[in-house]
PQR file of N, CA, C, O and H, with PARSE charges and radii, in Angstrom:
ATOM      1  N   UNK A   1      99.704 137.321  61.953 -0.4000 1.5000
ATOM      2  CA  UNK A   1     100.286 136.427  62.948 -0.0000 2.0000
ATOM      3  C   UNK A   1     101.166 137.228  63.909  0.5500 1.7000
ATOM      4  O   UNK A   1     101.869 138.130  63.452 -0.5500 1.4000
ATOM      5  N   UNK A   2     101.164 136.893  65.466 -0.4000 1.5000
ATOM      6  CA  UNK A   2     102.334 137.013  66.019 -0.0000 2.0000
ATOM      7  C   UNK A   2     103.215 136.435  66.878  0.5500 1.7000
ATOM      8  O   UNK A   2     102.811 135.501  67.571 -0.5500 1.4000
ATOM      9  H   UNK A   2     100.594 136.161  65.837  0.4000 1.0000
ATOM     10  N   UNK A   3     103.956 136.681  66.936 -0.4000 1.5000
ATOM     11  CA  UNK A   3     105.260 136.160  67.169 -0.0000 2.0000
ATOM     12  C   UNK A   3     105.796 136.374  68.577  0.5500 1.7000
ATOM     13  O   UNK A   3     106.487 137.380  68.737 -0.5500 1.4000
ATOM     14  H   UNK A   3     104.284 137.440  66.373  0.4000 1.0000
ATOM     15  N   UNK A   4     105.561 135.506  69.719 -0.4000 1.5000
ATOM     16  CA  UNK A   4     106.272 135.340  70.465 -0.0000 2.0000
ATOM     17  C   UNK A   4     107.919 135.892  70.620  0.5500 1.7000
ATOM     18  O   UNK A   4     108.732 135.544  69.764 -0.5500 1.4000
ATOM     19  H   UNK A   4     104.999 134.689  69.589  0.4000 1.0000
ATOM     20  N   UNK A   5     108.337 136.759  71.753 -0.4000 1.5000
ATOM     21  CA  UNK A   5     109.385 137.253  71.780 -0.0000 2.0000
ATOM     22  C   UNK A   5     110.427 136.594  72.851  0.5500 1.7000
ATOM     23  O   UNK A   5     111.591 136.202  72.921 -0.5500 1.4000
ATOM     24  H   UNK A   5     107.677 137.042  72.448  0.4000 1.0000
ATOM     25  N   UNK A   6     108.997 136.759  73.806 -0.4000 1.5000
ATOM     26  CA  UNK A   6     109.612 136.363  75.086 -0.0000 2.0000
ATOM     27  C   UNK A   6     107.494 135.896  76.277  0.5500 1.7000
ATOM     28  O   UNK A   6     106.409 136.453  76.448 -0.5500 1.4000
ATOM     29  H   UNK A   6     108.051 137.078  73.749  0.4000 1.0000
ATOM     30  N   UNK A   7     108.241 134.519  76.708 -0.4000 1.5000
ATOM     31  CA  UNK A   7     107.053 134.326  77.511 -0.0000 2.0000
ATOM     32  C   UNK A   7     107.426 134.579  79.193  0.5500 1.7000
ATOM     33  O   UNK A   7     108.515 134.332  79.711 -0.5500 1.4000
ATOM     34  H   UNK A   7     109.122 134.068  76.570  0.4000 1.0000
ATOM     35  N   UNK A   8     106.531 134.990  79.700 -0.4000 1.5000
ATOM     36  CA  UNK A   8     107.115 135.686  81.333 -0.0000 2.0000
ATOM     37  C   UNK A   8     106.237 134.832  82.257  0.5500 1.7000
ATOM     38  O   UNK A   8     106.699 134.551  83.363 -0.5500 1.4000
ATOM     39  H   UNK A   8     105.647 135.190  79.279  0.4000 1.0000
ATOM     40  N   UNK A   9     104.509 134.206  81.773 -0.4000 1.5000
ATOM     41  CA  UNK A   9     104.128 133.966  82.560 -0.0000 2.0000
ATOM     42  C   UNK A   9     102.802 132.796  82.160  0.5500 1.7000
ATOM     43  O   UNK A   9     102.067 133.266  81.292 -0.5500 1.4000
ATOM     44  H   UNK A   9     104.134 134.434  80.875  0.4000 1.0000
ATOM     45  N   UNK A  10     102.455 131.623  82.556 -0.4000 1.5000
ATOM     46  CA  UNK A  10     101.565 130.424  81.740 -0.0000 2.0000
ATOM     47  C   UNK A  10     100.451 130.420  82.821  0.5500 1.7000
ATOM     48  O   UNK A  10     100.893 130.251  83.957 -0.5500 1.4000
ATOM     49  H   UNK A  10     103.052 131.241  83.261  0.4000 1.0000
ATOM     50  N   UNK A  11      99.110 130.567  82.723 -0.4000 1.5000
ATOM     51  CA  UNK A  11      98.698 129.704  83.997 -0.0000 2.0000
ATOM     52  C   UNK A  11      97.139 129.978  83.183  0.5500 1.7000
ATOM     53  O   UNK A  11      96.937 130.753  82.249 -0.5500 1.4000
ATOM     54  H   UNK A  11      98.751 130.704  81.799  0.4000 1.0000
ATOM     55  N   UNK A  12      96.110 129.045  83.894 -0.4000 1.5000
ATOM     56  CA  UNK A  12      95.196 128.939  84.005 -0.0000 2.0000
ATOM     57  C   UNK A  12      93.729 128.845  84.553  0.5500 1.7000
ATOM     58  O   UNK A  12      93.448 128.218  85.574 -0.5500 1.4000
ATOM     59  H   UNK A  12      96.274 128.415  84.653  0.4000 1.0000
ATOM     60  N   UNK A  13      92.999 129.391  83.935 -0.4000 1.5000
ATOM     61  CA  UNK A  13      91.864 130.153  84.625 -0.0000 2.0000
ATOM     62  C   UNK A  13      90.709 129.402  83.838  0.5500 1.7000
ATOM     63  O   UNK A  13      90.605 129.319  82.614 -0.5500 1.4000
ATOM     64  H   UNK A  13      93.228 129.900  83.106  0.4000 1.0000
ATOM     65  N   UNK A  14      89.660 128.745  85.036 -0.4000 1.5000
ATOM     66  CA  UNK A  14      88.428 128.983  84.691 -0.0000 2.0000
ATOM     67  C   UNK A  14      88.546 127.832  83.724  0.5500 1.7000
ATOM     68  O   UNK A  14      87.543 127.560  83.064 -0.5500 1.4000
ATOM     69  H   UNK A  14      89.745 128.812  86.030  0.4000 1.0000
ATOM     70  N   UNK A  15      90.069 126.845  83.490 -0.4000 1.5000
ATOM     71  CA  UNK A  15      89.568 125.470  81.750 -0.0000 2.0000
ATOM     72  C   UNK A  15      90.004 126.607  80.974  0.5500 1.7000
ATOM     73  O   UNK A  15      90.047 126.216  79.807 -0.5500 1.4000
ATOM     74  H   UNK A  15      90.884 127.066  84.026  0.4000 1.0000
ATOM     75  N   UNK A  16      90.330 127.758  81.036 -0.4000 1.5000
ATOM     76  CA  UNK A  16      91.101 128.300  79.705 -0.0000 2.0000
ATOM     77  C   UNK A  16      92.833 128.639  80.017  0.5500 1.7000
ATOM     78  O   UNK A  16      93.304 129.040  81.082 -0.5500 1.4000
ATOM     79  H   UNK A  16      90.294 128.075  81.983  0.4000 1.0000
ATOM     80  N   UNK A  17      93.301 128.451  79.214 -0.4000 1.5000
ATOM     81  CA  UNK A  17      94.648 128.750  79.539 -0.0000 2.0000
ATOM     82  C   UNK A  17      95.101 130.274  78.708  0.5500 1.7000
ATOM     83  O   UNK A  17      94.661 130.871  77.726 -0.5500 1.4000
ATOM     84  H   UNK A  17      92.918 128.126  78.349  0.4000 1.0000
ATOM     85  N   UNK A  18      96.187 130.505  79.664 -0.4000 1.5000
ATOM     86  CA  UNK A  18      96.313 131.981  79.006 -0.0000 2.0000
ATOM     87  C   UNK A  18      98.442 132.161  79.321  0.5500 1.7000
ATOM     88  O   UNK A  18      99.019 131.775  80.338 -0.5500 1.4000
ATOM     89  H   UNK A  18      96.545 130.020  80.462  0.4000 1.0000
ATOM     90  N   UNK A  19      98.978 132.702  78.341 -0.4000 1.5000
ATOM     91  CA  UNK A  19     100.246 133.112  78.205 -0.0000 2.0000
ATOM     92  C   UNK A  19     100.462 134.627  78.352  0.5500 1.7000
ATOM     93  O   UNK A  19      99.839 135.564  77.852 -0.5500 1.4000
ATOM     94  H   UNK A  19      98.509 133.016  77.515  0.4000 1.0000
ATOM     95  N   UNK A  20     101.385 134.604  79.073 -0.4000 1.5000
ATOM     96  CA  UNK A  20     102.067 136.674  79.124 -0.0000 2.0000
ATOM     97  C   UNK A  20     102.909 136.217  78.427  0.5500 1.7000
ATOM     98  O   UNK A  20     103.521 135.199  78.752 -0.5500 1.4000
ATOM     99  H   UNK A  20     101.891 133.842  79.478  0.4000 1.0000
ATOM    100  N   UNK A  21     103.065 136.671  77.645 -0.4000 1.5000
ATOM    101  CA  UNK A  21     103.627 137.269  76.651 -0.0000 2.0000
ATOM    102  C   UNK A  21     104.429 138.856  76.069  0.5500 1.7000
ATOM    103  O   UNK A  21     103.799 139.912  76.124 -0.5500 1.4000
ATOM    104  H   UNK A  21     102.568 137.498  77.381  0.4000 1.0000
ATOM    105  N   UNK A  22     105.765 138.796  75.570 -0.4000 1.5000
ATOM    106  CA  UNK A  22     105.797 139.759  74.576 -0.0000 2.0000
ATOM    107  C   UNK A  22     105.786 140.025  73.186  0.5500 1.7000
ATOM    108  O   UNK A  22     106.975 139.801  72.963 -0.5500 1.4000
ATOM    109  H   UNK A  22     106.277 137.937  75.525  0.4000 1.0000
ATOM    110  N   UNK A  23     105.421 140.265  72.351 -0.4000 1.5000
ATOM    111  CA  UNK A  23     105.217 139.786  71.312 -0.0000 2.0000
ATOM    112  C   UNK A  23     105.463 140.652  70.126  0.5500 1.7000
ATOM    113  O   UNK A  23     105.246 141.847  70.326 -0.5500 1.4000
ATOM    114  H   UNK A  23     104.455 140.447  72.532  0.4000 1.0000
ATOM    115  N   UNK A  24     105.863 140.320  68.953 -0.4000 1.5000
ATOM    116  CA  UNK A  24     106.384 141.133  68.238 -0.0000 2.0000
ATOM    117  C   UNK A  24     105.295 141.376  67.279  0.5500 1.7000
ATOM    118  O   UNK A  24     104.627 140.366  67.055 -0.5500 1.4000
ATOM    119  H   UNK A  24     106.039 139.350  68.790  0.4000 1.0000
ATOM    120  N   UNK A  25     104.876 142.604  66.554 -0.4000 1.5000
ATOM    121  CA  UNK A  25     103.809 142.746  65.523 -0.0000 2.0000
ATOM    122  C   UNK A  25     104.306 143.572  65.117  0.5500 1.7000
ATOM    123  O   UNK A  25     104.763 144.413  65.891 -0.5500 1.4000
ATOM    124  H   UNK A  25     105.418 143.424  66.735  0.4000 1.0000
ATOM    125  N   UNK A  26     104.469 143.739  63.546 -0.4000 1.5000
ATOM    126  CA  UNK A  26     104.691 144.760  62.820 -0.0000 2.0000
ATOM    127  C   UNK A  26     106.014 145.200  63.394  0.5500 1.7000
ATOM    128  O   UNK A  26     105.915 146.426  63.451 -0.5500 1.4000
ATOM    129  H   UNK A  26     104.098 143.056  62.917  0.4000 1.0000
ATOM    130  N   UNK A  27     106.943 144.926  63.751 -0.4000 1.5000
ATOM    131  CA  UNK A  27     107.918 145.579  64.499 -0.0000 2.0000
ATOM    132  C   UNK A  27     108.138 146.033  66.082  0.5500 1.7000
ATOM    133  O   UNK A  27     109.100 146.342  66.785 -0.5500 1.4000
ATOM    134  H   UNK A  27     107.023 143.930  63.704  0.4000 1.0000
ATOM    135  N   UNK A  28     106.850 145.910  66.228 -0.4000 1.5000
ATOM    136  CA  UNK A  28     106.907 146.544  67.478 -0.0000 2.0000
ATOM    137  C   UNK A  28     106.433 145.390  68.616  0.5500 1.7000
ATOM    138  O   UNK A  28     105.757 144.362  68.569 -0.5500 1.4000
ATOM    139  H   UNK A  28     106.068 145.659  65.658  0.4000 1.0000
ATOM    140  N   UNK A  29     107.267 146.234  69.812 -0.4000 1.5000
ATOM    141  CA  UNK A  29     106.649 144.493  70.828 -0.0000 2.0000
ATOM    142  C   UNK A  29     105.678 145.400  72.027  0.5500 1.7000
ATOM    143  O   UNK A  29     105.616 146.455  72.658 -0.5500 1.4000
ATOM    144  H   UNK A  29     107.817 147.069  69.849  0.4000 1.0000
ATOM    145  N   UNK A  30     105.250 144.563  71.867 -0.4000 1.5000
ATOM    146  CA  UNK A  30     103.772 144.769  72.852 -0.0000 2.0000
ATOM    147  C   UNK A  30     103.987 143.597  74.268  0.5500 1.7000
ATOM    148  O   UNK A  30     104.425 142.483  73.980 -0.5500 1.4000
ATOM    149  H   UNK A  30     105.300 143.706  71.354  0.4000 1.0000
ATOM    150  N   UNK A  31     103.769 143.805  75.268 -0.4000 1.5000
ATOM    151  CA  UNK A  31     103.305 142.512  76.423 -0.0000 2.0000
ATOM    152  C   UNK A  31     101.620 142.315  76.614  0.5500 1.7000
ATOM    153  O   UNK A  31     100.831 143.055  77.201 -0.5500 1.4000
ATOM    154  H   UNK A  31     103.413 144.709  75.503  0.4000 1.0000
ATOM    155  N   UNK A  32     101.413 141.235  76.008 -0.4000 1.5000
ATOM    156  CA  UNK A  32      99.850 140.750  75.851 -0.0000 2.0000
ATOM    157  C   UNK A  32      99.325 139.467  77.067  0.5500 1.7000
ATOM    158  O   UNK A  32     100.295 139.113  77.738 -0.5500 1.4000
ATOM    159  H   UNK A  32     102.054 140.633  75.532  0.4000 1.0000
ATOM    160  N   UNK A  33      98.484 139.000  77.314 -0.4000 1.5000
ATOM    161  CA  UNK A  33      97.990 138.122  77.741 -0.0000 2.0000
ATOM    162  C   UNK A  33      97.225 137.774  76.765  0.5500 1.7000
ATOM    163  O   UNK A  33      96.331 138.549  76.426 -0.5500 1.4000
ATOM    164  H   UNK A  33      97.696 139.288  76.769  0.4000 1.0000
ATOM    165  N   UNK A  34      97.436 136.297  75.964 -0.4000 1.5000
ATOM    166  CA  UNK A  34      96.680 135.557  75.106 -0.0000 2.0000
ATOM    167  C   UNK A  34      96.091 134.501  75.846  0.5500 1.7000
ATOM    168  O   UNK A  34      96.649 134.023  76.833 -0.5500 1.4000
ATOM    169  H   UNK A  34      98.162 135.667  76.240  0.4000 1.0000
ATOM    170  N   UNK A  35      95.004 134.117  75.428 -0.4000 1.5000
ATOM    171  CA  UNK A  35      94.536 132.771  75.020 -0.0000 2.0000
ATOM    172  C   UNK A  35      94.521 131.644  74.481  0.5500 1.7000
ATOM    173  O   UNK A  35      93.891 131.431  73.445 -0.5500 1.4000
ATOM    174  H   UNK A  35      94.550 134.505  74.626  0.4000 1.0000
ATOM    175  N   UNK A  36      95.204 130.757  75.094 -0.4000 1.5000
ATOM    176  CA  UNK A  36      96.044 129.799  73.833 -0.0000 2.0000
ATOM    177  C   UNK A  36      94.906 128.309  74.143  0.5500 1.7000
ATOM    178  O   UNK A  36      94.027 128.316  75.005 -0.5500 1.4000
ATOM    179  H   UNK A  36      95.715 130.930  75.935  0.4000 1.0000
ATOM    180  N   UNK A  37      95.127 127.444  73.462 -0.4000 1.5000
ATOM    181  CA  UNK A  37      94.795 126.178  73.229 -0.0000 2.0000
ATOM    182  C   UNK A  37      96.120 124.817  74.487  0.5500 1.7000
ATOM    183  O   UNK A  37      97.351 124.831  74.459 -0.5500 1.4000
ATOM    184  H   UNK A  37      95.841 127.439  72.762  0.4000 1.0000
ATOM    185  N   UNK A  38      95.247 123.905  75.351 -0.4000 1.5000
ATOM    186  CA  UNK A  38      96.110 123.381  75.747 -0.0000 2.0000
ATOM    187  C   UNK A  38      97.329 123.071  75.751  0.5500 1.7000
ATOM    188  O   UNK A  38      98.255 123.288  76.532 -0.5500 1.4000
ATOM    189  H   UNK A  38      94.247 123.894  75.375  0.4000 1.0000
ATOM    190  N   UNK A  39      97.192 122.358  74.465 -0.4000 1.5000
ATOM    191  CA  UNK A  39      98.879 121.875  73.731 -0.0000 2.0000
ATOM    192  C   UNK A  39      99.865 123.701  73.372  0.5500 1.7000
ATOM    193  O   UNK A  39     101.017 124.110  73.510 -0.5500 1.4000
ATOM    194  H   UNK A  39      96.439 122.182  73.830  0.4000 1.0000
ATOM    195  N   UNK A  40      98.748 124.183  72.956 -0.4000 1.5000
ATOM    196  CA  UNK A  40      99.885 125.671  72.548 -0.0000 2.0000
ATOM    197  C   UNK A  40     100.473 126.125  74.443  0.5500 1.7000
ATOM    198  O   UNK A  40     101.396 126.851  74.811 -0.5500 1.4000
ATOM    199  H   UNK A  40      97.812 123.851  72.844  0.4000 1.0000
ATOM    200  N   UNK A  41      99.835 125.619  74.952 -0.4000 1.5000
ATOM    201  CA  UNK A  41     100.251 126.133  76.667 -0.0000 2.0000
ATOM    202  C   UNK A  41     101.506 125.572  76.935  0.5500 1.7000
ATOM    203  O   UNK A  41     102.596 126.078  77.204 -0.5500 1.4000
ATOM    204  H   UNK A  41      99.085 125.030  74.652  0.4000 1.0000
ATOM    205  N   UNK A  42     101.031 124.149  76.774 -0.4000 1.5000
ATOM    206  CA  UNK A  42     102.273 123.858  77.182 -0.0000 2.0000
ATOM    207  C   UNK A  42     103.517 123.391  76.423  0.5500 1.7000
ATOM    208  O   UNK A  42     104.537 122.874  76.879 -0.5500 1.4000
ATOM    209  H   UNK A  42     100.146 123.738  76.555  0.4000 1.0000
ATOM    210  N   UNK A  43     103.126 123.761  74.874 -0.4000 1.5000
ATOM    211  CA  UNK A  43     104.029 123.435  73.832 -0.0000 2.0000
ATOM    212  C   UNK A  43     104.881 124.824  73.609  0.5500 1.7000
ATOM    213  O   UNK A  43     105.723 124.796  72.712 -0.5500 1.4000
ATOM    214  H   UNK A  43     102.298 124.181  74.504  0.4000 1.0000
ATOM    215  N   UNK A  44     104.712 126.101  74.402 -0.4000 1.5000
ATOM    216  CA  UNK A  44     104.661 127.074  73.381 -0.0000 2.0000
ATOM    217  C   UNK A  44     106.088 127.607  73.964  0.5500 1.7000
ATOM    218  O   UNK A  44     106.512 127.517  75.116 -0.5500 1.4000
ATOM    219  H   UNK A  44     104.028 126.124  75.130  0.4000 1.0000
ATOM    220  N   UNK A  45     106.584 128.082  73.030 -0.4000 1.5000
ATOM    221  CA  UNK A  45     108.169 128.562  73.301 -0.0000 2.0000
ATOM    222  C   UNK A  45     108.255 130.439  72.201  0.5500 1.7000
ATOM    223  O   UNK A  45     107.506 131.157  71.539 -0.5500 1.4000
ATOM    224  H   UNK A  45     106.239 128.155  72.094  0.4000 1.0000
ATOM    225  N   UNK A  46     109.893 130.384  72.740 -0.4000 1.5000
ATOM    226  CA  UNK A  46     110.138 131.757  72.324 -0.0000 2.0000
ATOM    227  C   UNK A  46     110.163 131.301  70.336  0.5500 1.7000
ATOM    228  O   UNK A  46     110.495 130.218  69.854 -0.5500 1.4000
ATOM    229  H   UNK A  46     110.502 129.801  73.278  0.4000 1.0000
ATOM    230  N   UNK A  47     109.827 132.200  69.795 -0.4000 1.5000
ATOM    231  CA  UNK A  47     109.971 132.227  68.763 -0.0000 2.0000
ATOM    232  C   UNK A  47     108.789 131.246  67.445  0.5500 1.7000
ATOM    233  O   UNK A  47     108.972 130.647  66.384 -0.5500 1.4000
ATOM    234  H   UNK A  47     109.557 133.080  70.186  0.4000 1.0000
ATOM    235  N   UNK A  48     107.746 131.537  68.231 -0.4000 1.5000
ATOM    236  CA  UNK A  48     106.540 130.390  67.616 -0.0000 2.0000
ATOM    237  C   UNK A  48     105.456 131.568  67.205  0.5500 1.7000
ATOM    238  O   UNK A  48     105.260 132.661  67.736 -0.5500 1.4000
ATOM    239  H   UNK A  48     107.598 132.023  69.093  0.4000 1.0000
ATOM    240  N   UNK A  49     104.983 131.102  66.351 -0.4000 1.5000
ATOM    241  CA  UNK A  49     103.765 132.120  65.774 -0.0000 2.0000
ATOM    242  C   UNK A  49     102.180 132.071  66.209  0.5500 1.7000
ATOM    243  O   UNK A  49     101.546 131.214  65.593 -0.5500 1.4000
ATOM    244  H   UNK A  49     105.142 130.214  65.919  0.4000 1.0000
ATOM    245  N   UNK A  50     101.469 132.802  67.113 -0.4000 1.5000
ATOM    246  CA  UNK A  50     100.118 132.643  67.407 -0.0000 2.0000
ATOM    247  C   UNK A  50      99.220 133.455  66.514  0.5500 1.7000
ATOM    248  O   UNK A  50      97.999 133.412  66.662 -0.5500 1.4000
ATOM    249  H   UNK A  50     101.984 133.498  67.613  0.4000 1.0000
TER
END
């Protein structure tokens, strides 16, 4: 799982939605662009697990 640190940026493309993200794994934070599920778009906050 990971873990949301910090979200910078929400938007959507194409009927898919996608989050910037930083994200914590194993210790270390990475800035990703995920793929989330509607409700995770617009439900999704700092400190939630994808």
């Amino acid at each position: 799982m990971k873990k949301i640190d910090k979200i910078y940026s929400r938007h959507e493309r194409g009927g898919k939605y996608y989050l910037i993200a930083r994200i914590k794994l194993d210790g270390e934070f990475t800035i990703e662009e995920i793929e989330v599920s509607e409700q995770k778009y617009r439900t999704a906050k700092e400190g939630d697990l994808i």
